[in-house]
N, C-alpha and C positions, 0 to 999 in steps of 0.2 A: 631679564631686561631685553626683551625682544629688540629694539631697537638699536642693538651691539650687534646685533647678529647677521651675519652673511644671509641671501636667501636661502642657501641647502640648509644653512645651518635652523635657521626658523621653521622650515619644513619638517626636520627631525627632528626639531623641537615637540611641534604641531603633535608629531603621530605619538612621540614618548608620554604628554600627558593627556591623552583622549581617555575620558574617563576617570579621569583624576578629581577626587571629592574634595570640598570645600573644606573640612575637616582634615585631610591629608594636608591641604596648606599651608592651615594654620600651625597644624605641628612640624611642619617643616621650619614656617617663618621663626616659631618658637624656638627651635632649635639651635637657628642659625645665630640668632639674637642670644643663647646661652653661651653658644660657643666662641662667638665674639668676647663675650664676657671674662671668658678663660683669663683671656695678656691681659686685659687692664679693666676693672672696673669700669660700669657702660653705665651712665645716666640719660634717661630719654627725656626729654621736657615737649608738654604739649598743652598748648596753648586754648582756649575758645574751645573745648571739650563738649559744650552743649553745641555745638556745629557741626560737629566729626556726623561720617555718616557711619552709618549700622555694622559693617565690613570693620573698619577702624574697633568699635567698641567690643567686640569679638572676640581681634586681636587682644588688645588689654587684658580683655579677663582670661582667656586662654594662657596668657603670660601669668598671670597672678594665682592661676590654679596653677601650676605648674608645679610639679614635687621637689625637684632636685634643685640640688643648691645651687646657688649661681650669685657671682657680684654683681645682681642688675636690678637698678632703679627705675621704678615711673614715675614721674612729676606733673600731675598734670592740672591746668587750672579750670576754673566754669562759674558761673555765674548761678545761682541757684534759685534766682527767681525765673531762671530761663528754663528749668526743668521740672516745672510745678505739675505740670498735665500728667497723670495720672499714667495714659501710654508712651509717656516720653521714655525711649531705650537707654540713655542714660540714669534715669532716676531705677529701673528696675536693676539698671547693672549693678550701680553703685548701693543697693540695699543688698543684692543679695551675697555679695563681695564683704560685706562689712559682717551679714550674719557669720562667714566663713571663717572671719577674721582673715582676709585677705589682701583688706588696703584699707586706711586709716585717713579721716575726713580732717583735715589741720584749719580750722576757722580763722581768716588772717582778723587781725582786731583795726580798729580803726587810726589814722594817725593823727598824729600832735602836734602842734605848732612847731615843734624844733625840728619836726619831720617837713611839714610845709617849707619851712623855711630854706632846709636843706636842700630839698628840692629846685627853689626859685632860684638860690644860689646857682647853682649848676644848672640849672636853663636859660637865664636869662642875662645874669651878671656875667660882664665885662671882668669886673675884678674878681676873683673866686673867693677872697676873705673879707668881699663884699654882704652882710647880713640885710637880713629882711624879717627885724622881729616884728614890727610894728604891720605891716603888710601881711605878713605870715598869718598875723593874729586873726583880721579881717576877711581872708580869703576862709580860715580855719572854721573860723566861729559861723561862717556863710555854709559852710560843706560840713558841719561836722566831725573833718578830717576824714570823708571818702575820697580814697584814690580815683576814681572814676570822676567823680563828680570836681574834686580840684582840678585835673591835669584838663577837662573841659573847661571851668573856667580860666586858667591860667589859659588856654589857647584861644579863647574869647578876648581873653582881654587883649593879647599881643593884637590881635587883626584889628580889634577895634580902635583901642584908644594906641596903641604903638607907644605907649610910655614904657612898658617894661625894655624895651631897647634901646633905650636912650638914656646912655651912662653921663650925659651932664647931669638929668634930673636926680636931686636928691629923693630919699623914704618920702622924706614931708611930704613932698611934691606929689608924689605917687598920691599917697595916699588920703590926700585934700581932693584931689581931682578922681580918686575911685568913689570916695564917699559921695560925691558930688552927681558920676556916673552912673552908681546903685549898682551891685553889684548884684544883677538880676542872675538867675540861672539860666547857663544858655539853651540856648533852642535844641541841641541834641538831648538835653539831657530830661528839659521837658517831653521831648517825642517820645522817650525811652520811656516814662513812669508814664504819659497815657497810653502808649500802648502794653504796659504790664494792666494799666486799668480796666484793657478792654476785654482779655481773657479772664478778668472777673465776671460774675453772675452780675445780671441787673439789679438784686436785692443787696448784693455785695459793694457794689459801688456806689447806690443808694445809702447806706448805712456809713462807708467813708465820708460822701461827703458830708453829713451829718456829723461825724464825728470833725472832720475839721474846721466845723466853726465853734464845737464844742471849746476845743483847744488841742495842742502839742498832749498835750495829759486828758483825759477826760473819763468819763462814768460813763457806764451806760442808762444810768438814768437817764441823764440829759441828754443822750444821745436819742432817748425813746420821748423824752419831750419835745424834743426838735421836732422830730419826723412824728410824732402823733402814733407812735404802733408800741405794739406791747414788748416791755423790757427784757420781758424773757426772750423773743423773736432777737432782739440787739444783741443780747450776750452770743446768745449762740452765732451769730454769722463772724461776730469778729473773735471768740475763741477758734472759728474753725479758721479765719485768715492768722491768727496766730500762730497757731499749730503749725501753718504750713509757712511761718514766716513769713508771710504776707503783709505789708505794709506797718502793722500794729503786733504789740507785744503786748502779753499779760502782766499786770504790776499786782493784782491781786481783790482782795474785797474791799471795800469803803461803808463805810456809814452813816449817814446825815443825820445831824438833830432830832431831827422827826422820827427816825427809826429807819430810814430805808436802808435798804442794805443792797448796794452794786457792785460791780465787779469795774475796775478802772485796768486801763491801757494807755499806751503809749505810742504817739506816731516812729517809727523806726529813724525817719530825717526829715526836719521840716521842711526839704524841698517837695513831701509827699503831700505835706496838709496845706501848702501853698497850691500845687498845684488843684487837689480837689476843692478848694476853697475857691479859685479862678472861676469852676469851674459849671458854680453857683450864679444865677441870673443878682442883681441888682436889691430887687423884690422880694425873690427868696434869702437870702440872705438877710434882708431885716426883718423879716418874718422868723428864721429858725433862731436869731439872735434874741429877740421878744422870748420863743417861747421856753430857750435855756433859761436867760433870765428871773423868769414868771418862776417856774418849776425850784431855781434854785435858792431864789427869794424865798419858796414856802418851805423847801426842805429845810432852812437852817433857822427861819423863824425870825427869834432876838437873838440869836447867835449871827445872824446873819454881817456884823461886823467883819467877822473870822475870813470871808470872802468878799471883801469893799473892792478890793481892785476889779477883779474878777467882774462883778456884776454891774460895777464901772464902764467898763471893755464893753456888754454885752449890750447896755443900756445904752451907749452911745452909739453904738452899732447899730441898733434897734431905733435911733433917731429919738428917741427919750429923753428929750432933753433934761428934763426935770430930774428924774430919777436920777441919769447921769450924775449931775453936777454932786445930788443928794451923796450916791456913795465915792464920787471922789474926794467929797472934804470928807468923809465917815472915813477915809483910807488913808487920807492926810493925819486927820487927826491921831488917827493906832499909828501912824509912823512917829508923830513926832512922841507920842507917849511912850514908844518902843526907846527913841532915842534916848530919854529921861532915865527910864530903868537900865539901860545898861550904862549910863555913867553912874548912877547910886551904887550897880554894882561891882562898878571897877575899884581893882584894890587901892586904897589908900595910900600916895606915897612922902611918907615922914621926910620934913628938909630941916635941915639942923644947920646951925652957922654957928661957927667955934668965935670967939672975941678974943681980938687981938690983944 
């Protein structure tokens, strides 16, 4: 730490390491970090790893090759859609560190209402055995339980509507006057998914947003009937965004009526197929809704009941009136037939009355 240092002493600092290689450092740095180690077990935690510059990532693996024993931990976190690009030095470390077995990738899982809840407790209640199931629920089911994306809108909502800090208002309260307010996703978290959109391909982002008016779940049939191009061109680009975790996961084969046979995905959070559905002109839009409809109409034929809702959705979106209405009561009706069959099949309960 040069900046401890007397002038004479920085000068002979100066002259001691001229010539001193980058490689010398880091096994120095290594060292000193083991030998720390010795008195008390050393945990390093580091934070936005897809940040660190080149120098940093170095260090870590130098540390992680390292032979000799030592009580030292690295903890460190990253984003993973932040390290997609191919020469990202993070993605190259962290592969070739794992072939070594020299650090182990822990996928955090997503959280649950009684985690939300916990949360808002201790953010924002006044009282701490103050709960927030009911709120909890709504915030949950909005985020799917991503940390990043709750602790954004929790901090949208406080600037905006100021109800979370106002321990007269009851849950009810809150949450009559959130419903009301729509609990949009804030504008950070929009910025952050179009700009992971923009380091996609143009045929890649093309094909998203196809897929998000397909649905949350969709085929790539209907995906290639949207966008008018061949289904094989569909699977391939969003197996290749799956692979790399991108946006969409693979759920497996499907097969229609009619024999086709697709490969179905999933959006990873519906704030992804919100935003590429936004991000659809007016026009287009009931254009690509028509031509899933059309497509999925023939795929299932007279089966075509099976998907009343569905093409429901697609047909009113498509400004259809007619059709619309057609498989809303078709959807109506398998409900309430659904309803009939599971009361026939509920068990039977025998009432007996003894006479006095």
């Amino acid at each position: 730490m040069p900046a401890l240092l007397t002038r004479e002493e920085r000068v002979r600092l100066l002259n001691e390491i001229q010539g001193v290689t980058q490689q010398r450092m880091l096994r120095e740095m290594t060292q000193a970090l083991e030998a720390l180690a010795t008195e008390a077990p050393l945990v390093l935690l580091l934070e936005d790893l897809h940040w660190s510059d080149f120098s940093t990532l170095e260090l870590i693996a130098a540390i992680a090759r390292g032979n000799e024993l030592a009580r030292l931990l690295i903890l460190a976190t990253y984003r993973p859609v932040e390290i997609l690009a191919n020469d990202h030095p993070l993605r190259t470390m962290k592969q070739e560190l794992e072939l070594h077995r020299h650090c182990e990738e822990l996928r955090l899982q997503l959280l649950k209402e009684e985690n939300v809840a916990d949360y808002l407790a201790k953010r924002v209640a006044i009282d701490a055995s103050r709960r927030f199931a009911t709120l909890a629920a709504l915030i949950h089911t909005r985020t799917d339980g991503n940390p990043l994306f709750m602790v954004n809108m929790v901090d949208d909502l406080l600037v905006d509507t100021g109800l979370l800090v106002n321990s007269r208002v009851s849950e009810a309260e809150w949450v009559e006057t959130l419903r009301a307010y729509r609990l949009d996703a804030p504008r950070s978290i929009r910025q952050m998914i179009e700009r992971n959109l923009e380091r996609l391909k143009p045929e890649e982002q093309t094909v998203l947003e196809g897929a998000s008016v397909a649905g949350a779940e969709f085929s790539s049939a209907s995906v290639a009937a949207a966008l008018e191009c061949p289904q094989h061109e569909v699977e391939a680009w969003c197996k290749r965004l799956s692979r790399r975790e991108q946006f969409v996961s693979e759920q497996g084969p499907i097969t229609w009526p009619d024999g086709t046979v697709a490969t179905s995905f999933r959006f990873h959070h519906a704030l992804y197929q919100e935003v590429l559905y936004d991000r659809l002109s007016a026009g287009n839009q009931v254009q690509l809704h028509r031509r899933i409809a059309m497509r999925e109409e023939i795929g299932y034929g007279e089966r075509a009941g099976e998907i009343a809702t569905e093409l429901a959705n697609h047909y009113s979106r498509a400004n259809d009136k007619q059709k619309a209405i057609q498989y809303f009561r078709l959807a109506g009706q398998r409900a309430v037939a659904r309803g009939r069959d599971d009361r026939r099949r509920a068990p039977f309960r025998w009432r007996s009355r003894i006479a006095p």
